[in-house]
Structures are given as C-alpha cells and as structure tokens.
C-alpha positions in Angstrom: 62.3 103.5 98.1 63.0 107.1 99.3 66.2 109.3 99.7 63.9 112.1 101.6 64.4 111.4 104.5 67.1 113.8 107.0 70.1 112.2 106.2 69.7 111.4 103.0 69.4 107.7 103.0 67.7 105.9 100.7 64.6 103.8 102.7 64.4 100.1 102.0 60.5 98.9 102.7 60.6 95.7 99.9 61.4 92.9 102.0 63.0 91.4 98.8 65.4 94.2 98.4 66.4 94.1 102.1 67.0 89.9 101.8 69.3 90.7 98.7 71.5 93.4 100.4 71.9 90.7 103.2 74.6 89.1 102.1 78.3 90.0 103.1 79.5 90.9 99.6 76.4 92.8 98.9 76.9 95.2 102.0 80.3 95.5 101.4 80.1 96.6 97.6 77.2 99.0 99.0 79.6 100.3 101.9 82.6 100.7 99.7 80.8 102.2 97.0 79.0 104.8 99.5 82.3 105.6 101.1 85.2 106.0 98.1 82.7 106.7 95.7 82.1 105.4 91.8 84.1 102.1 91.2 84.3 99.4 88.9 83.9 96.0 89.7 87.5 95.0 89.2 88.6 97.9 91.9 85.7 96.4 93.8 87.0 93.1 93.9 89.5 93.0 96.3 88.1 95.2 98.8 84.9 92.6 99.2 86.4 89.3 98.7 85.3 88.3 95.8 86.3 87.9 91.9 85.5 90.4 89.6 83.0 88.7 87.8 81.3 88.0 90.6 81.2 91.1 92.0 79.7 92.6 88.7 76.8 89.8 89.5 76.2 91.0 92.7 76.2 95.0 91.5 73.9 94.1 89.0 71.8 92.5 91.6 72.2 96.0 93.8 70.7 97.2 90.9 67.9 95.6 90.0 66.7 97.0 93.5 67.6 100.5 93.0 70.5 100.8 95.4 73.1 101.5 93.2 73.3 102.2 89.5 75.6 103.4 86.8 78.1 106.6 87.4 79.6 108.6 84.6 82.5 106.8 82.5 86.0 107.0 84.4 89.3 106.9 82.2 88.7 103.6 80.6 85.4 104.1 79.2 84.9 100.2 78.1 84.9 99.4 82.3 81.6 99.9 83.5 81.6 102.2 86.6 79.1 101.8 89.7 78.0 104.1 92.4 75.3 103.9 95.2 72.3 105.6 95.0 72.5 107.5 98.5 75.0 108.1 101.0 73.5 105.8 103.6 70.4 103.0 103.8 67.7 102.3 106.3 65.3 99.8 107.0 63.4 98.9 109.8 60.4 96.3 110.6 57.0 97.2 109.1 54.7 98.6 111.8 52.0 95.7 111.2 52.7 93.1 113.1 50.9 90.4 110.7 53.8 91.1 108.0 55.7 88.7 109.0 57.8 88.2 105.5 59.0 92.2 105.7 59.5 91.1 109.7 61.4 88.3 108.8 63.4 90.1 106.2 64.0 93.2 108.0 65.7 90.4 110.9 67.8 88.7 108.3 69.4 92.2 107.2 69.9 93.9 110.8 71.5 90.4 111.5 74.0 90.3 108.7 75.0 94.1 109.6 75.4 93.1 113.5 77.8 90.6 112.4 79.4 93.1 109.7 80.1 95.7 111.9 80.5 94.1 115.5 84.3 93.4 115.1 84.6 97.1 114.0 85.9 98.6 117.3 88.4 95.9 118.6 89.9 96.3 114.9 90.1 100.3 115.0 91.5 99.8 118.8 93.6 97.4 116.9 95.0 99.4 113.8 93.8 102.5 114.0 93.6 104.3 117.3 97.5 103.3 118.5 98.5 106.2 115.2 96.0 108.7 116.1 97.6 111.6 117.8 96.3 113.1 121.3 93.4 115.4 120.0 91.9 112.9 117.8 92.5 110.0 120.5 90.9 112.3 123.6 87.7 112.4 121.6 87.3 109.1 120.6 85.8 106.0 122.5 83.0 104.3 123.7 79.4 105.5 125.4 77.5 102.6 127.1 74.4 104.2 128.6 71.3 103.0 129.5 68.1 104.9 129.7 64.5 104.2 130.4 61.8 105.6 128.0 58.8 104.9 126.1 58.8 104.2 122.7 58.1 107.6 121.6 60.7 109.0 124.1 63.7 106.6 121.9 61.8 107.5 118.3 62.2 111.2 119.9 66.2 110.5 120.9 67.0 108.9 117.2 65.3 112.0 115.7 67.4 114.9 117.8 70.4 112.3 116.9 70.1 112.2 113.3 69.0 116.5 113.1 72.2 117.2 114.3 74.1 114.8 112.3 72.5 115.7 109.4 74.3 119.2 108.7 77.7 117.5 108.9 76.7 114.3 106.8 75.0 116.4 104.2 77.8 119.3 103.5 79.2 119.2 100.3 83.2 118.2 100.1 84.0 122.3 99.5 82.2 123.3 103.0 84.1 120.3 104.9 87.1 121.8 106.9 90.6 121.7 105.9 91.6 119.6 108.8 88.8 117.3 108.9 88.3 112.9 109.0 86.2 110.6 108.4 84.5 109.3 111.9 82.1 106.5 112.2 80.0 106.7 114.4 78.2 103.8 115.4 74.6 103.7 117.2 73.5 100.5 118.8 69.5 101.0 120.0 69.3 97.7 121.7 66.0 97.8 124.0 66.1 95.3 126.7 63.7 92.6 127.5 60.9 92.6 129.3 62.1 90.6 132.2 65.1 93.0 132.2 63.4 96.2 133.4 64.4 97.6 136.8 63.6 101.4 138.4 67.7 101.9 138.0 69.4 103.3 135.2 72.8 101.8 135.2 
C-alpha cells in the first residue's frame, strides 16, 4: 500500500485487504476515524452500530492490513486510541484481466461503498440542506452530465479532478479559512454499456 499518490490516500492493491474493509462496520470505523480523527473503540461504538468490543475486533482487523493503527494516548491513557492511516483510500480493479480474485474483490468493496453512500444525498436534502443558509444552499446540488470519451480521455478527467482538489484536501487545519465547512463531494464515474452508446450527449 501507498499514501503517494495526489491526494494522499492510501492505495489498496491486496485483494484481501479490500474484502476485509468491505463490510459496513469496517467502512464506517475507517470513515469516522478519517473524518473526527483518533478515537477509541468505546467513542467508536455508537457511531457504527456496533458494541465496543466488537468494534475493537474489527480495528484490530483494520490493522492487520495497515489502514489504521495506534495514535498517541488521549486523557485516559489505559483506553487504546485508533487513527487511520491516510485521509482517504482507493482501490480499483487490477489491469490484468486474468486476476479475477483482485477483480472479484475490488467488486465486493465498490459494492459495499455504492450501498454506504447511495442514501447520502436524500439524507443531507433531508437533514441538512433545509438549515443551510442562502450562500451555502446556492452552491450546493447535484451535476448529472454525460460525456463521451475514451478511456484515456475519463483517466485524463479524474486526474484534472483530483489536481485541483488536492490543494484544498491537503492544507493543514492553520491554512483552512476562518469561515470554512466540511463539503463532500461525491464523484460517481459510471461508464455506460455497450449497447447504451449513442452520437448524443444528453
């Protein structure tokens, strides 16, 4: 695994490791931990639906595959405290098309995060976007646009993406401005079938 990478994710290639993180607990310890920062598995607990104990198994099972690992001691130092390894993970299916285990794996995990984070937007229309005030709410919403390219043309489009994300993911806290959020922003790359292509680009 590598953290070198733009953004500063760390890169998941072991097909194991990307079969262990899907599981819903699992990507939520790893979310939570990546968002709020070190935690123990009692604070963890009821943020990922699960008791403590079991959420210290599943940490320890993060661990064994390098994606999150010990943080310095908080108040209590006899609680063990957990952080995540990296801001952010990738994955994505191994180029050879005769690995079918990494394949296989690498479908598992982008499964379990569809059905993680497809409820995501009804829930902030929900909850969320009804107290955001004018400015935030003008700028927020939904792009649905569909575009024909080659492969290299959408690798191309995913790199200018993530080179200017990366300034504003990688600041420090102390550069961040005083009136800034958190955002998510979520990108769905979702190339149509075969029998789906057409000369339009609606």
């Amino acid at each position: 695994m590598d953290s070198g990478n733009r953004l500063g994710d760390i890169e998941i290639t072991d097909p194991q490791a990307m079969r262990a993180l899907a599981h819903p607990v699992r990507l939520a310890i790893l979310e939570r931990l990546q968002r709020h920062g070190p935690a123990t598995a009692t604070q963890l607990a009821p943020d990922v639906g699960a008791t403590p104990s079991v959420t210290s198994w599943h940490l320890r099972h993060l661990a064994g595959f390098g994606l999150v690992r010990d943080a310095e001691p908080g108040p209590d130092r006899r609680q063990r405290r957990w952080e995540a390894v990296a801001r952010g993970f990738r994955f994505e299916a191994p180029a050879d098309p005769d690995d079918e285990e990494g394949r296989s794996a690498a479908r598992v995990l982008s499964r379990e995060m569809f059905l993680r984070s497809g409820d995501l937007p009804s829930r902030w229309a929900a909850e969320v976007e009804p107290e955001l005030d004018h400015v935030w709410r003008r700028l927020a919403g939904l792009a649905n646009t569909r575009v024909i390219v080659s492969a290299g043309e959408l690798a191309a489009i995913e790199d200018a993406i993530e080179r200017i994300l990366a300034p504003y993911v990688r600041r420090e806290e102390a550069a961040r401005p005083a009136d800034g959020r958190g955002v998510r922003l979520l990108r769905y790359v979702l190339p149509e079938g075969a029998e789906d292509q057409s000369g339009g680009t609606s």
